[in-house]
TIMI-2910 file (N, C-alpha, C, CB; in pm, 1 decimal, decimal comma, always signed):
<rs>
+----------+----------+----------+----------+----------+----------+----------+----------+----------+----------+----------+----------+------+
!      n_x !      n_y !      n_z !     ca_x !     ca_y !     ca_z !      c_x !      c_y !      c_z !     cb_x !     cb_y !     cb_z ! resn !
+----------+----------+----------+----------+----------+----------+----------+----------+----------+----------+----------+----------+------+
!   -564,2 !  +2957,1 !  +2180,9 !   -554,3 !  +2933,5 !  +2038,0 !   -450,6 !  +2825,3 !  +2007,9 !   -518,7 !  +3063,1 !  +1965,1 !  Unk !
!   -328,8 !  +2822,8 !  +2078,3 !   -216,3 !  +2742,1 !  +2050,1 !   -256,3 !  +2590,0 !  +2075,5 !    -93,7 !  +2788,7 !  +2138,9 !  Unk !
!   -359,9 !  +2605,9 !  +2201,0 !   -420,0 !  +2463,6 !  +2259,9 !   -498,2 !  +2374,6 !  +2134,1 !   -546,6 !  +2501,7 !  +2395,0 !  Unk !
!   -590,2 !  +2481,2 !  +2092,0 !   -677,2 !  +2422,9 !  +1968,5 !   -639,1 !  +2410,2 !  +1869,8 !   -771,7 !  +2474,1 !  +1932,3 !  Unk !
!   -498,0 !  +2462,0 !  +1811,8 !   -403,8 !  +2435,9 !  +1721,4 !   -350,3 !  +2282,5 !  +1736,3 !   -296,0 !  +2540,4 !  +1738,1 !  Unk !
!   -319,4 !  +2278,2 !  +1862,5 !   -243,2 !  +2175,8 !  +1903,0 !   -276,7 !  +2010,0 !  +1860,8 !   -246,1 !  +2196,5 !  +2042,4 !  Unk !
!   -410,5 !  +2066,5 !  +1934,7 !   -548,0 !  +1952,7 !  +1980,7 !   -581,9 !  +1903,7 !  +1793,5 !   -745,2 !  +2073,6 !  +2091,3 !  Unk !
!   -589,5 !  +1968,8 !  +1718,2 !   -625,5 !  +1966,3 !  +1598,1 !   -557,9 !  +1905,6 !  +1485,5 !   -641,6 !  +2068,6 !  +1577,0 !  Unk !
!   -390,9 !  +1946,7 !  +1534,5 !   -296,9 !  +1851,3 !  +1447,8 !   -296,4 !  +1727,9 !  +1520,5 !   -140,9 !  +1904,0 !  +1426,5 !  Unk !
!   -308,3 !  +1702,7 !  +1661,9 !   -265,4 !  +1597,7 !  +1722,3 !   -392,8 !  +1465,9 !  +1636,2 !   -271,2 !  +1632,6 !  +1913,9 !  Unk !
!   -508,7 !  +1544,0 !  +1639,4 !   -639,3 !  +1451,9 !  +1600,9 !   -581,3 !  +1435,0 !  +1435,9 !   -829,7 !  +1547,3 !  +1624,3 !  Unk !
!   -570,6 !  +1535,6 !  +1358,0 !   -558,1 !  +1515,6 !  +1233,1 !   -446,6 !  +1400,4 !  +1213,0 !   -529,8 !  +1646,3 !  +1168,3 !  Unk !
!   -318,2 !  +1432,2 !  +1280,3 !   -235,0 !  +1331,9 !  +1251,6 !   -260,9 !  +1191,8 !  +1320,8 !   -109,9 !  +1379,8 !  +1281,0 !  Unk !
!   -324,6 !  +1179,7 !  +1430,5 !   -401,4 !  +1029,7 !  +1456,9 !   -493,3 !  +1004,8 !  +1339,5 !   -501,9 !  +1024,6 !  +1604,6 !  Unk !
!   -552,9 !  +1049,5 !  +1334,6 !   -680,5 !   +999,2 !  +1220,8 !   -582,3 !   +940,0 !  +1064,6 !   -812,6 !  +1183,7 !  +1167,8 !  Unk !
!   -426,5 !  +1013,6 !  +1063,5 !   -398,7 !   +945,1 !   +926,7 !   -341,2 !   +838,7 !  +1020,0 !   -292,0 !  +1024,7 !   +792,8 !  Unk !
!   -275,2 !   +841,1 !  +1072,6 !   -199,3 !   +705,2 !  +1129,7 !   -301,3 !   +607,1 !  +1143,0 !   -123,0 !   +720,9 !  +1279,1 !  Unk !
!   -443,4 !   +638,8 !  +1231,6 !   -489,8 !   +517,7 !  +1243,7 !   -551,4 !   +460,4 !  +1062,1 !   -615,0 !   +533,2 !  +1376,7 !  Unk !
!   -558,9 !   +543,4 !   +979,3 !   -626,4 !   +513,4 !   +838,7 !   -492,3 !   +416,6 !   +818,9 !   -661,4 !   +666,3 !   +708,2 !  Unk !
!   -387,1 !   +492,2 !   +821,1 !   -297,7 !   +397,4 !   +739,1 !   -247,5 !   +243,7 !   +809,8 !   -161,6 !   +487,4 !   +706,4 !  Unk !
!   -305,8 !   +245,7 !   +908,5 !   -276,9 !    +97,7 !   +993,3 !   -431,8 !    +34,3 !   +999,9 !   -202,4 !   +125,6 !  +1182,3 !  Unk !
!   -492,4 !   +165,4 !   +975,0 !   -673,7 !    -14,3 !   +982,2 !   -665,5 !    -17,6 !   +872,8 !   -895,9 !     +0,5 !  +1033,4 !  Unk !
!   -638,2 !   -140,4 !   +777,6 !   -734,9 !   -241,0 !   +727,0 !   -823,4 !   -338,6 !   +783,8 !   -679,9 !   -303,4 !   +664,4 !  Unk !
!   -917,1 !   -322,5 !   +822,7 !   -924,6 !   -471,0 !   +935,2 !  -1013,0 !   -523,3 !   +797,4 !  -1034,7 !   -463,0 !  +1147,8 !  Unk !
!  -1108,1 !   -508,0 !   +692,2 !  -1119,8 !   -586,3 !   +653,0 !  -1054,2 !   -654,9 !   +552,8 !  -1192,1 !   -571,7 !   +650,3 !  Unk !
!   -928,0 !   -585,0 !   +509,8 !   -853,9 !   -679,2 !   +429,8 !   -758,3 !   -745,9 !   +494,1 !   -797,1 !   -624,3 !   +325,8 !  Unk !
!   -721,1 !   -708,6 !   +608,6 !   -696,4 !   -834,0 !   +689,4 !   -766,1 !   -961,9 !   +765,7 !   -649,3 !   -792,3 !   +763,4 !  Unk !
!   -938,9 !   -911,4 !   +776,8 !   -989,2 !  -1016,3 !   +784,7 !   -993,0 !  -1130,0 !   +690,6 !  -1078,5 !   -986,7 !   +809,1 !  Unk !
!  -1007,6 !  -1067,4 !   +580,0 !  -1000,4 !  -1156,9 !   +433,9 !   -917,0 !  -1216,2 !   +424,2 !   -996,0 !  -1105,1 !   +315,2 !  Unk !
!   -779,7 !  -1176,6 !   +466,3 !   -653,7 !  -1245,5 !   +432,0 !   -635,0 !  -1357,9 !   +509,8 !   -538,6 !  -1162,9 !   +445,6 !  Unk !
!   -727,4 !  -1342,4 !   +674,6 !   -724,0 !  -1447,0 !   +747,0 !   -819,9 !  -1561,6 !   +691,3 !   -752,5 !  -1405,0 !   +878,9 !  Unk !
!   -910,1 !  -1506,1 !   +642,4 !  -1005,2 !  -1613,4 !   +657,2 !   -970,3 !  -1711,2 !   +535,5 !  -1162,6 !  -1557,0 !   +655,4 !  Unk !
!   -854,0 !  -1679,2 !   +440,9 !   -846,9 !  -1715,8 !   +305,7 !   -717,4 !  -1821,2 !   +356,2 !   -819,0 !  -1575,5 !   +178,4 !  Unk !
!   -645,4 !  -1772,1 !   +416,2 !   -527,3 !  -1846,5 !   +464,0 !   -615,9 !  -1954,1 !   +516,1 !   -419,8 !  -1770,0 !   +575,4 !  Unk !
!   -689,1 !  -1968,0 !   +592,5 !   -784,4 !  -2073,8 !   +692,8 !   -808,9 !  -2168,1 !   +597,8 !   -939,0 !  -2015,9 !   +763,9 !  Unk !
!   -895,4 !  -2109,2 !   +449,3 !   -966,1 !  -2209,6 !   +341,3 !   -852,6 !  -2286,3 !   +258,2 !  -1068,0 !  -2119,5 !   +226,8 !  Unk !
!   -715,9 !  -2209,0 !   +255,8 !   -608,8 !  -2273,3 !   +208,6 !   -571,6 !  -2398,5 !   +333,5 !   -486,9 !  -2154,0 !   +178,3 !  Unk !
!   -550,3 !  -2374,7 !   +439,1 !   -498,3 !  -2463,3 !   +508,1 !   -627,8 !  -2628,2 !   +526,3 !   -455,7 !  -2366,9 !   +654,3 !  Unk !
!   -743,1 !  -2575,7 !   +526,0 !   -836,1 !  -2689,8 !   +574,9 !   -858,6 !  -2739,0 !   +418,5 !   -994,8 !  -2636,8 !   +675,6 !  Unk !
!   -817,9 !  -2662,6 !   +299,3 !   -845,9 !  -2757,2 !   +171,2 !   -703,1 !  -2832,2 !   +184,8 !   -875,6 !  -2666,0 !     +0,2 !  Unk !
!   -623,4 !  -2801,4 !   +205,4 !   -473,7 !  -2927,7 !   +207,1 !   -518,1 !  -3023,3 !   +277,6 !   -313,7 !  -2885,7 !   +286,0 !  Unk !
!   -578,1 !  -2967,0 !   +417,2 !   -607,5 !  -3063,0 !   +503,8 !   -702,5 !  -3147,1 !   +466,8 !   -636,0 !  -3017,7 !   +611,8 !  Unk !
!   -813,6 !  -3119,6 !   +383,2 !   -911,1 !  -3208,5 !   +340,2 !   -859,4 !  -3309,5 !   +196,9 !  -1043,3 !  -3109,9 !   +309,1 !  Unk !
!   -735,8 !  -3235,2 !   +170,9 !   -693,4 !  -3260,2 !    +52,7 !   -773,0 !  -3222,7 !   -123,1 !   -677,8 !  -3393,0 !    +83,0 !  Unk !
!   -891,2 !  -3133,1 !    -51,1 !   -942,7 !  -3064,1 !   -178,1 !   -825,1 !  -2980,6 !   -302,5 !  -1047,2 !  -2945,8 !   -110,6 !  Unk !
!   -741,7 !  -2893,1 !   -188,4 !   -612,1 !  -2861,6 !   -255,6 !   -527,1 !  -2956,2 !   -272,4 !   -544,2 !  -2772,0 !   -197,6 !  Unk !
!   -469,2 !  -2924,0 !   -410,1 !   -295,8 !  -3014,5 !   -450,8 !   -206,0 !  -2934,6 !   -354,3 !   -213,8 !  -2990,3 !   -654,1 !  Unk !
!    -65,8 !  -3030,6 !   -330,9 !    +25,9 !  -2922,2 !   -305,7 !    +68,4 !  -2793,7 !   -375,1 !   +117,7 !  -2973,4 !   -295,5 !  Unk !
!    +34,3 !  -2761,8 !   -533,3 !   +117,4 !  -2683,8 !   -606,2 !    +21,8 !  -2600,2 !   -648,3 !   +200,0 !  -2745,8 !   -708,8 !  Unk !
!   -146,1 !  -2635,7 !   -588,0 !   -252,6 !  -2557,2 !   -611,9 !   -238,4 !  -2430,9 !   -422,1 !   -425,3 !  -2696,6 !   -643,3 !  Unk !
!   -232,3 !  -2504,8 !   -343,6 !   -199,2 !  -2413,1 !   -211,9 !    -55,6 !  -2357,4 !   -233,8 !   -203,7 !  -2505,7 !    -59,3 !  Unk !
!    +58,3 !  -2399,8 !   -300,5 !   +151,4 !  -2317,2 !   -299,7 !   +141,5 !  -2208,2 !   -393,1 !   +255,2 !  -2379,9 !   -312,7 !  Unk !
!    +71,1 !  -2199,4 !   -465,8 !    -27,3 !  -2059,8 !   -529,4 !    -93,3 !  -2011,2 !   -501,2 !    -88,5 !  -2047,4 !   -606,6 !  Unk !
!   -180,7 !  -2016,9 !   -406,7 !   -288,3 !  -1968,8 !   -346,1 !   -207,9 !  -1868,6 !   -201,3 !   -398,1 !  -2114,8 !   -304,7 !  Unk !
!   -104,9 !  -1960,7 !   -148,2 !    -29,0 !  -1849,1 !    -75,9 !    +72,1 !  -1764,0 !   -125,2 !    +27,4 !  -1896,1 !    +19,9 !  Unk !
!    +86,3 !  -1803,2 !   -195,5 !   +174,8 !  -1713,5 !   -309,5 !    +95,1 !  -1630,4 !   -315,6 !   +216,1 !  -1763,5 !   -455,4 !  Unk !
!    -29,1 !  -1591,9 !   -354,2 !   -119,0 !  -1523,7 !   -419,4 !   -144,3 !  -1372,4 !   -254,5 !   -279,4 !  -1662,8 !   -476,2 !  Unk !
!   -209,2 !  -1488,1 !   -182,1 !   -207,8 !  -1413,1 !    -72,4 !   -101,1 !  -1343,2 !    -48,0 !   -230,7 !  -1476,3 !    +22,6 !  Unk !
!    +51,6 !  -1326,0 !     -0,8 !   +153,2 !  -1281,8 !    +10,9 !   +172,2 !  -1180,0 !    -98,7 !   +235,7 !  -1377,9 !    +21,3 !  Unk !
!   +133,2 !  -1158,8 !   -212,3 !   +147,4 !  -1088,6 !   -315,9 !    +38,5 !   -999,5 !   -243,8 !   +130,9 !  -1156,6 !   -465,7 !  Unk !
!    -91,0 !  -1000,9 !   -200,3 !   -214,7 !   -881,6 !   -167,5 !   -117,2 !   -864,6 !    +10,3 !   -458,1 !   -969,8 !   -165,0 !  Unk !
!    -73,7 !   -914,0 !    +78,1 !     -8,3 !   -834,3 !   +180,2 !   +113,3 !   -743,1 !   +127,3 !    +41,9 !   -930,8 !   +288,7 !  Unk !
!   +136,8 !   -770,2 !     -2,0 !   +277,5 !   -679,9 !     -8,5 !   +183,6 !   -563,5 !    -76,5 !   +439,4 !   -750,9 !   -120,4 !  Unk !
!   +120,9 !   -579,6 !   -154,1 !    +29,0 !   -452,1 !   -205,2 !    -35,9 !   -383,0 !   -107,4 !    -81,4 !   -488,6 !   -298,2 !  Unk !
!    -90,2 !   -462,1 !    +17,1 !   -140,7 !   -389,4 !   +144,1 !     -7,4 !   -254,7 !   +174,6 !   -154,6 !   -528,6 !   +295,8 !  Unk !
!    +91,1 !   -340,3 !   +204,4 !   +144,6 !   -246,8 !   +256,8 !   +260,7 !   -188,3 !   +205,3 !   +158,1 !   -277,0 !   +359,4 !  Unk !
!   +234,1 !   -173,7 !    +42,2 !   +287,5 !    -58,3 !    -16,3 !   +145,0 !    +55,5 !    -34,8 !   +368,4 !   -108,5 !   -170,8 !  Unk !
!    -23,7 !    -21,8 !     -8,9 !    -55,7 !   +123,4 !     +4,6 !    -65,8 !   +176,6 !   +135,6 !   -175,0 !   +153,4 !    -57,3 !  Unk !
!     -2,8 !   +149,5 !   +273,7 !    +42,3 !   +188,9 !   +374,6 !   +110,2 !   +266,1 !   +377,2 !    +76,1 !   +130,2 !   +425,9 !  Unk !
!   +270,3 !   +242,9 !   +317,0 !   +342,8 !   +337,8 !   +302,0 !   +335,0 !   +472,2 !   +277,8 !   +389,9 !   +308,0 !   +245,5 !  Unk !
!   +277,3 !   +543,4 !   +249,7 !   +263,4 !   +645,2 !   +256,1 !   +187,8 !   +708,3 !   +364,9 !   +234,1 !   +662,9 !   +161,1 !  Unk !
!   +120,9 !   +672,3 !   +439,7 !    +27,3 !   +672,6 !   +529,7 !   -135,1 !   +689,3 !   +568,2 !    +70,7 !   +728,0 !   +568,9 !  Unk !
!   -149,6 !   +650,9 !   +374,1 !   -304,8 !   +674,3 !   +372,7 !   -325,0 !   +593,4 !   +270,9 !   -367,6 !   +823,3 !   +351,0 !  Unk !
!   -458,1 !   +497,9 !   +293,7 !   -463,4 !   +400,6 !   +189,6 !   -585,2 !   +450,0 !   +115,5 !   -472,4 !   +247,1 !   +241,1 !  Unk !
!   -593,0 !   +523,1 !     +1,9 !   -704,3 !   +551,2 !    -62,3 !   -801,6 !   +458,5 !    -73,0 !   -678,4 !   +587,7 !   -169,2 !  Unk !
!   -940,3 !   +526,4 !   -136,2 !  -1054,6 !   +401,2 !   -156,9 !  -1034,7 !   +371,5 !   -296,1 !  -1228,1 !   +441,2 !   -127,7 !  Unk !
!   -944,2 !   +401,9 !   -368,6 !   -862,3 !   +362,6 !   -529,0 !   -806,2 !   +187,1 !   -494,7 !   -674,2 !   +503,9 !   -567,6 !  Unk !
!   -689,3 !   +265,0 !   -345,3 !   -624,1 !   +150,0 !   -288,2 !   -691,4 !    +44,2 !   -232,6 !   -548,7 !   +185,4 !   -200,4 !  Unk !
!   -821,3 !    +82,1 !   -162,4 !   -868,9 !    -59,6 !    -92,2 !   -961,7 !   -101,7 !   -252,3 !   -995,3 !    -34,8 !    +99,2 !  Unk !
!   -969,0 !    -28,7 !   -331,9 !  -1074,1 !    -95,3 !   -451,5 !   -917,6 !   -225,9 !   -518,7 !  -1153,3 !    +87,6 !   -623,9 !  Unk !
!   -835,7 !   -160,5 !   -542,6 !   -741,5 !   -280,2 !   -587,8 !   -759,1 !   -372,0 !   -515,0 !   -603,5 !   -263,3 !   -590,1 !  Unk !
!   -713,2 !   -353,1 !   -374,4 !   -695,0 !   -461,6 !   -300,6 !   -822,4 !   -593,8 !   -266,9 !   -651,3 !   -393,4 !   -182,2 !  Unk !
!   -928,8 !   -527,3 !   -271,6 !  -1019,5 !   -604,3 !   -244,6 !  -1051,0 !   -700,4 !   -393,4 !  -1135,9 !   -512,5 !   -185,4 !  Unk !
!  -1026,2 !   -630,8 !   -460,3 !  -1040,6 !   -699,5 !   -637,3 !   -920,1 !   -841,5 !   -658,7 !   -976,2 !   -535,7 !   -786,3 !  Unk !
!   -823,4 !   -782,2 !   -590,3 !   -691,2 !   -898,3 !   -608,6 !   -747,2 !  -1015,6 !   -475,6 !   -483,4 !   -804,4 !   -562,7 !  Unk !
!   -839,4 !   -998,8 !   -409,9 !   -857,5 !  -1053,5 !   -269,7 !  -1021,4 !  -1143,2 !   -342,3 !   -875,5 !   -894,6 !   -108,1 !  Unk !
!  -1028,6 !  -1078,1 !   -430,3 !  -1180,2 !  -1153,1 !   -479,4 !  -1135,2 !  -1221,8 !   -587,2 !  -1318,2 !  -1050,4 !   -529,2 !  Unk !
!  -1003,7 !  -1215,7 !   -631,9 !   -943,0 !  -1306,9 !   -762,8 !   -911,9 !  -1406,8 !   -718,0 !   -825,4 !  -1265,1 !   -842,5 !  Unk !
!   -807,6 !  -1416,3 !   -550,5 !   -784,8 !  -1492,8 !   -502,8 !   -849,4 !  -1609,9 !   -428,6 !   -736,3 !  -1445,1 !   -471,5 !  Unk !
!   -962,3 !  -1542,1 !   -343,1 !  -1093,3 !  -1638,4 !   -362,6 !  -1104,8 !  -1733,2 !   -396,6 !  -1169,9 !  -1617,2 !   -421,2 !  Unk !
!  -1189,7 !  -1669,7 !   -549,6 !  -1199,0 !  -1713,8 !   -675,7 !  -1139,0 !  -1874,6 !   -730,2 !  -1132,7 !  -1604,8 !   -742,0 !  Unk !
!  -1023,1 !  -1819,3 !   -706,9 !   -939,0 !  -1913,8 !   -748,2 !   -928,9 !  -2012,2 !   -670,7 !   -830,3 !  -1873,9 !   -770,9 !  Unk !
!   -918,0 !  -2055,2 !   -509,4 !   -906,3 !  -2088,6 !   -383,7 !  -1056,0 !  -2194,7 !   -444,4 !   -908,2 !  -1944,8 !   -243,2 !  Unk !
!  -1175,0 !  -2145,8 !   -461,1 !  -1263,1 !  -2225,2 !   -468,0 !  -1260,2 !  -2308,9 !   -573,0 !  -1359,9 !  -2171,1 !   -459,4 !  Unk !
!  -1224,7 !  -2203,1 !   -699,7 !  -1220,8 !  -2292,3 !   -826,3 !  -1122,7 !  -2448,7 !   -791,0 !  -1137,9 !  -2185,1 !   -964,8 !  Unk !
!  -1032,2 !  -2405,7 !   -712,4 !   -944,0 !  -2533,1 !   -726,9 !   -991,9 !  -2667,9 !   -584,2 !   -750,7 !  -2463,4 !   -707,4 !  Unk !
!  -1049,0 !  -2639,0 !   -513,0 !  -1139,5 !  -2669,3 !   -403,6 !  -1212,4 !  -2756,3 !   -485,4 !  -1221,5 !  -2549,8 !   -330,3 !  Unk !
!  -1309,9 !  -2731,3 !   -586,8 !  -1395,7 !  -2774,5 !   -654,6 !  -1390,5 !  -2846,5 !   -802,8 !  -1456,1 !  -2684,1 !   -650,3 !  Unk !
!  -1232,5 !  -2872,4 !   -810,4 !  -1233,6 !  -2901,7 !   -923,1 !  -1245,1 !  -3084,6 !   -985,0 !  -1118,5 !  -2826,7 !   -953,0 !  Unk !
!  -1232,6 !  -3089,4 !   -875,4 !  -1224,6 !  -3291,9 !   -905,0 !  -1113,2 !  -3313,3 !   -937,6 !  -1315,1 !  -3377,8 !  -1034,6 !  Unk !
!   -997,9 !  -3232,8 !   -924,4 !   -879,4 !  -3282,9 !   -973,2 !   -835,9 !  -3418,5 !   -853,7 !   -762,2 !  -3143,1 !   -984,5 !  Unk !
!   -754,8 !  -3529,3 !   -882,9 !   -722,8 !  -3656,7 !   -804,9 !   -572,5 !  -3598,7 !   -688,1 !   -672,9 !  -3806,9 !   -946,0 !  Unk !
!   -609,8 !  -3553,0 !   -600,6 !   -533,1 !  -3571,3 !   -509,7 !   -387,2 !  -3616,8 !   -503,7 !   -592,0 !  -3631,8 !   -456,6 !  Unk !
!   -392,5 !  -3759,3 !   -510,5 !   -320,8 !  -3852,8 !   -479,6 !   -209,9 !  -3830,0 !   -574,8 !   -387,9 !  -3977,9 !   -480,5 !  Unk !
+----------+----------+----------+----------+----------+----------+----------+----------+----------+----------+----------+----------+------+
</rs>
């Protein structure tokens, strides 16, 4: 009995630890967004003061990541914020990508 006691918290308490450390897809997002920031500077689609917002922006959804970490369970409340602030950021990433503003 003590074994299957054992066996049971050991699984229960892995299963929150690993919840509260996978995001993988809002960390995929975060990678792939950092990528579209760096190759629009590089293409010069982004201004400088349009990518220094855009990582700004990003850095703001890693600190929200992992205040809903902190506790050790990220609700589907929590990944609904996060993915919403991650689709604003986007958003925005393209809008300014696309805007015809002059570079130079």
């Amino acid at each position: 009995m003590k074994k299957i006691l054992v066996a049971a918290l050991f699984v229960c308490g892995f299963a929150m630890a690993s919840n509260a450390q996978s995001t993988p897809k809002v960390d995929q997002r975060q990678q792939n967004q950092k990528e579209r920031i760096k190759e629009g500077v590089k293409s010069g689609e982004l201004t400088k003061k349009e990518a220094k917002h855009a990582v700004k922006a990003q850095k703001n959804i890693k600190h929200a990541e992992n205040k809903a970490k902190a506790d050790g369970v990220v609700t589907p409340k929590e990944r609904a914020k996060l993915d919403h602030k991650q689709d604003k950021a986007s958003q925005k990433i393209a809008k300014n990508k696309h805007d015809k503003q002059d570079r130079n």
